[in-house]
C-alpha positions, 0 to 999 in steps of 0.5 A: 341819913334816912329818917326813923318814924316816932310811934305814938299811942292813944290809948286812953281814947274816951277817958278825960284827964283827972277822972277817976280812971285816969289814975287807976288801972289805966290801960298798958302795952303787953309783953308782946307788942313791948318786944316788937316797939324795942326791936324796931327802929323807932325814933321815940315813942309817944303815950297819952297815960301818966307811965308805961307801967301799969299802976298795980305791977310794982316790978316795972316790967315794962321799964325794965324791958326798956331801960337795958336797951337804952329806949328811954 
């Protein structure tokens, strides 16, 4: 059975745990690269932020995006 690789981002590189940006608006994955993470074959997928939704964006997109396709 041929292994599938687990991605992982850094997104908040430069930012400590429990500042005040860490919080608020932190950075987030577009639609674009949302797409090709769920359309590839990845075993899991790892972030170093508090969600996968940014804060300010009540309508989840990207949870919604992933939740149909089973990838969380």
């Amino acid at each position: 059975m041929p292994t599938r690789p687990i991605l992982c981002f850094s997104i908040l590189v430069g930012i400590s745990a429990g500042a005040e940006s860490y919080f608020g608006d932190y950075p987030c994955l577009d639609d674009e690269i949302m797409d090709y993470i769920l359309n590839d074959n990845y075993k899991g997928i790892g972030f170093d932020i508090i969600g996968l939704n940014p804060i300010a964006d009540a309508n989840l997109p990207p949870t919604r995006n992933c939740l149909p396709r089973k990838k969380l």
